[in-house]
Each structure stands twice: as structure tokens, then as C-alpha cells.
N, C-alpha and C positions, 0 to 999 in steps of 0.2 A: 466402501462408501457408507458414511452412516443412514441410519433407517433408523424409524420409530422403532424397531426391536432391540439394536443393538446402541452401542456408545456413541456422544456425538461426535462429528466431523472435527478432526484438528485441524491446527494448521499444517502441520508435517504431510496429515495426506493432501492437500491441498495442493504445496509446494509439488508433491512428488507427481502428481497431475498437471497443473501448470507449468513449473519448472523454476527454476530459483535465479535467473537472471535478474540480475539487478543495476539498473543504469546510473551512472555518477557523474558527478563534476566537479571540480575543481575548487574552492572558495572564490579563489582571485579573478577566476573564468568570469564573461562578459554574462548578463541577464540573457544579455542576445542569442549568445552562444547555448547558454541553456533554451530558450525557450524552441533553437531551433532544433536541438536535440532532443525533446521533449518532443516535436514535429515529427520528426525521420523516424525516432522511438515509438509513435504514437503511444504517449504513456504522460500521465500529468503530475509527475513527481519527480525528481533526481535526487538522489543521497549525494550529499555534499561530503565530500571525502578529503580528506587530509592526510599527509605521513601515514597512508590504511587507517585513518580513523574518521568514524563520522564524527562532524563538526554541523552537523545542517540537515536540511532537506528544504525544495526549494520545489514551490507548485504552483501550477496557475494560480491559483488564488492571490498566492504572495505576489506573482507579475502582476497582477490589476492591480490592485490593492495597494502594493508599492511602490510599485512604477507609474502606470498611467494614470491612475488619480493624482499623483503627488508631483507631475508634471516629470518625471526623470525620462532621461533616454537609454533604452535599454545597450546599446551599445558600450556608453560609456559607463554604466551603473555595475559594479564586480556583486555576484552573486552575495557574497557574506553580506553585503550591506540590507539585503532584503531576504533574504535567509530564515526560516525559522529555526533555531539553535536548539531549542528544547525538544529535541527527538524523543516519541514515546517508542517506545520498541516493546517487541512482544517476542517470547520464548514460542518455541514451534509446535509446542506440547500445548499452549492455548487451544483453546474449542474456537471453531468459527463463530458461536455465539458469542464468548466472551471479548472476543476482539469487535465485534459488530457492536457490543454495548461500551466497550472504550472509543472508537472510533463518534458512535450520537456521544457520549458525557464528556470529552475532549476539545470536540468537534473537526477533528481531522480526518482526512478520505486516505491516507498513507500509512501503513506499520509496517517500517525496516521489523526483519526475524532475528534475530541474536539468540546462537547457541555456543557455550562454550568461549563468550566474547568472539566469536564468528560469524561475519552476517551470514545467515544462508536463506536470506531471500526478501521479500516486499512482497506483501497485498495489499491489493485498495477496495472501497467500500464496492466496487463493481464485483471484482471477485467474492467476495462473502455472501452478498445478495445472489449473485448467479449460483453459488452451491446451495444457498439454502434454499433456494426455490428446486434443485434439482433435485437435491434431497426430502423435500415433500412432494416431488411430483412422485416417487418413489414410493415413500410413507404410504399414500393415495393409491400406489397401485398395490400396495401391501395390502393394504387395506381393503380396496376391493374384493382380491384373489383371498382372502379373510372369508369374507362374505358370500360370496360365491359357494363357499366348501359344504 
């Protein structure tokens, strides 16, 4: 885990704690269909997957945003049509700081991992805030037991 002593936190360790599931759908799949997988998943993102290649990723955001503001119905609405296409990805060898500073200058809560052209995994801004608070709660007690001696 990283600490104020040592190197910061990657994503690699991150994944290897959380685990590197990653939920998909289809382009042509219904909004519906996603946002109910996204439900069962409890997760606010799906990589939109094609012939194994991402084509998308598709988030609550984009459901409000392109569906119910715009009057659509999500049944009949196919995922690509509200889709965001421009996937940022991030190598696994990233620090969770520098993916938390793409994530605010971007503004997306979602980075598919790409190793080797391999997905091996997603985090959302929930996960990177949840380590990096763990990781100073940590610092903090370094730091105390510092003090202490």
C-alpha cells in the first residue's frame, strides 16, 4: 500500500485489491438494457465492447443527459447512439494520483486499464478517492507512531 515513505499507489495495486472485473455491452444493446445492468452491476459505467474491442462506454451521465432530457425512450434508444466514443484509458502502471488529475481535467468518473492492448480492468473516481483517503489515513498513523518515538 503506498505511504508517505514509500512510492505512490498504482493502479496495478489497486486492481490487484479490488479485482479487475469489468462490465460490457454490446453497441447495438438497448439504453434499457444497459442502464439495467448497470442496476444488477451496481456500477455506473459499461465499456461498450465490440468484435473485443472497445467502441464506447456508456454512463449514467450519458442516460440523463441523452436520454431523458432529449425526450428518448430508453428501450428503443441502442447504446452507440448515446455512447461516449472517445474512451480515455489509462496504463496500470499510472499512480492513482495521476489518473484522479485526468479523471477532474477530462471530466470523466470512468478509466478502462489497457495493458499490452488488453483491458485488465476499470476504475471510477469512487475507487481513487476511497485509496487515497486510505492511504493518508495510513500516512497519519505513520506519522503519529513518528512522533511518538
Amino acid at each position: 500500500m503506498g505511504t508517505a515513505s514509500d512510492t505512490p499507489t498504482t493502479i496495478r495495486e489497486l486492481l490487484d485489491e479490488k479485482g479487475s472485473e469489468v462490465w460490457d455491452i454490446d453497441p447495438d444493446d438497448s439504453v434499457f438494457n444497459a442502464v439495467t445492468k448497470m442496476s444488477i452491476k451496481d456500477c455506473g459505467g459499461l465499456l461498450v465492447v465490440e468484435d473485443e474491442r472497445i467502441v464506447g462506454i456508456i454512463t449514467e451521465r450519458d442516460y440523463t443527459r441523452n436520454v431523458i432530457l432529449k425526450g428518448k425512450t430508453s428501450p428503443e434508444t441502442p447504446v452507440r447512439d448515446i455512447m461516449t466514443a472517445d474512451v480515455i484509458c489509462v496504463s496500470p502502471d499510472e499512480t492513482v494520483t495521476e489518473c484522479l488529475k485526468i479523471m477532474t481535467e477530462k471530466h470523466v468518473r470512468h478509466l478502462p486499464v489497457v495493458e499490452d492492448n488488453q483491458l485488465a480492468g476499470m476504475v471510477s473516481i469512487g475507487d481513487l478517492v476511497k485509496r487515497i483517503i486510505a492511504d493518508q489515513k495510513t500516512a497519519i498513523e505513520e506519522l503519529k507512531g513518528n512522533a511518538r518515538k
